[in-house]
C-alpha positions in Angstrom: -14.5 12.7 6.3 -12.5 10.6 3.7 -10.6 12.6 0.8 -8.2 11.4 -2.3 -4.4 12.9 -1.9 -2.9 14.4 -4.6 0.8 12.7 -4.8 3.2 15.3 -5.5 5.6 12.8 -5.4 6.6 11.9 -8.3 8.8 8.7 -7.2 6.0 7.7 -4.9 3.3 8.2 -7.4 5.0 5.9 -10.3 6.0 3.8 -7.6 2.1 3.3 -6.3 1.3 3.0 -10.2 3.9 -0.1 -11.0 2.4 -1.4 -7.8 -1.0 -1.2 -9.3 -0.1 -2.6 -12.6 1.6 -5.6 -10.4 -1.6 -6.0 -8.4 -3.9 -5.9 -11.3 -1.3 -8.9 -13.2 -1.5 -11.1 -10.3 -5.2 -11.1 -10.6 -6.5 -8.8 -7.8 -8.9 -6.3 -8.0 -8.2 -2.3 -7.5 -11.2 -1.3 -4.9 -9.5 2.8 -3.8 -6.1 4.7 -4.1 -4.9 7.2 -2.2 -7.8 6.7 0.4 -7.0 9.3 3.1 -8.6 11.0 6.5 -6.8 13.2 9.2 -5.3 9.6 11.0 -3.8 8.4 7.7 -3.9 7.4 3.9 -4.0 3.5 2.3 -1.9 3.6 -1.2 -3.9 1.1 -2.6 -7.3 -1.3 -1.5 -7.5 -4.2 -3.7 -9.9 -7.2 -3.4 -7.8 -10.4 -3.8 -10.9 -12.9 -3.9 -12.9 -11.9 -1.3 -10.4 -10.7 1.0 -10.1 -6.9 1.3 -6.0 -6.2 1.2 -4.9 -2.5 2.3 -1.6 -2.3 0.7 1.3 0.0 1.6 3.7 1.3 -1.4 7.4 1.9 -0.4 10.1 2.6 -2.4 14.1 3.2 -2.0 16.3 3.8 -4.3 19.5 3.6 -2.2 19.2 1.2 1.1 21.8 3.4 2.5 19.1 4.4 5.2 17.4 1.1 5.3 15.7 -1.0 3.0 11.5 0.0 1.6 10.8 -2.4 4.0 12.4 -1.3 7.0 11.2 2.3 6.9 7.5 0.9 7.7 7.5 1.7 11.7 5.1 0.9 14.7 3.8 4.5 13.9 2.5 3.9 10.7 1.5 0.5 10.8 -0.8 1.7 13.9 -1.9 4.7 11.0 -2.3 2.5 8.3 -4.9 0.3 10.7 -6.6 3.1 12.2 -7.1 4.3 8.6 -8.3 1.1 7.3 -11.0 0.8 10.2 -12.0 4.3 9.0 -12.1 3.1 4.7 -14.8 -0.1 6.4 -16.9 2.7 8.6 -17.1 4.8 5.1 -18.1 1.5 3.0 -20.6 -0.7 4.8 -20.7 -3.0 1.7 -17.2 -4.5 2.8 -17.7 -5.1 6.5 -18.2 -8.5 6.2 -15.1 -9.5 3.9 -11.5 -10.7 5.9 -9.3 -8.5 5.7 -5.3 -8.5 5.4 -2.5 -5.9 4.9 0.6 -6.3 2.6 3.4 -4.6 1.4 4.7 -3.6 -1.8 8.6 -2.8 -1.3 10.1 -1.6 -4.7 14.0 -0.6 -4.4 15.0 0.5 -7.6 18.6 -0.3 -8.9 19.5 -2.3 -6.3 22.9 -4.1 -5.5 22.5 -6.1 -8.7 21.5 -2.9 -10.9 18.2 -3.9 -11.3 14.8 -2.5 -9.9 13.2 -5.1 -7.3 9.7 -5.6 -6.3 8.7 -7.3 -3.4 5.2 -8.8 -2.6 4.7 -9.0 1.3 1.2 -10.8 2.0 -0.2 -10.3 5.5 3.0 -8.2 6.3 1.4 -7.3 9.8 
């Protein structure tokens, strides 16, 4: 059974919300947030066209430990697709759309100063 997370995070939470706002700009439309079940949780589901996109949010402020990007293992993109099978099982009315998944990297103040967000369509 499908719940909604509460992000205690604070970074991840405004980091998910400039995502959002990104999203929303470049024309797609916000479907779920925070769609979770005991596998896994999808930040964001967007619809860009007809294509259903299950986006994962990542931020880093310091790439010290690796970049937003990097920290997205095996593990959790297995999680993030078991998830996503779940999200179509608990909404019939988007079976028959394609579907892709994309990242959202955001590493804020990064070696130029600045905050940088990166758009990764069909990342796996």
């Amino acid at each position: 059974m499908p719940w909604r997370l509460t992000n205690s995070n604070t970074k991840g939470s405004a980091a998910e919300k400039l995502a959002l706002r990104y999203l929303k700009r470049n024309r797609l439309k916000h479907v779920d947030s925070n769609f979770a079940v005991s596998c896994g949780e999808l930040d964001l589901i967007m619809l860009d066209g007809s294509t259903l996109v299950f986006i994962e949010v990542r931020s880093r402020s310091k790439s010290r430990f690796g970049s937003a990007i990097e920290s997205i293992t095996a593990s959790k993109i297995k999680k993030i697709k078991k998830t996503a099978q779940w999200f179509l099982q608990c909404h019939a009315k988007y079976h028959h759309r394609p579907c892709r998944f994309d990242v959202i990297a955001i590493t804020y103040n990064n070696a130029n100063g600045q905050d940088r967000l990166e758009w990764i369509k069909g990342a796996f």
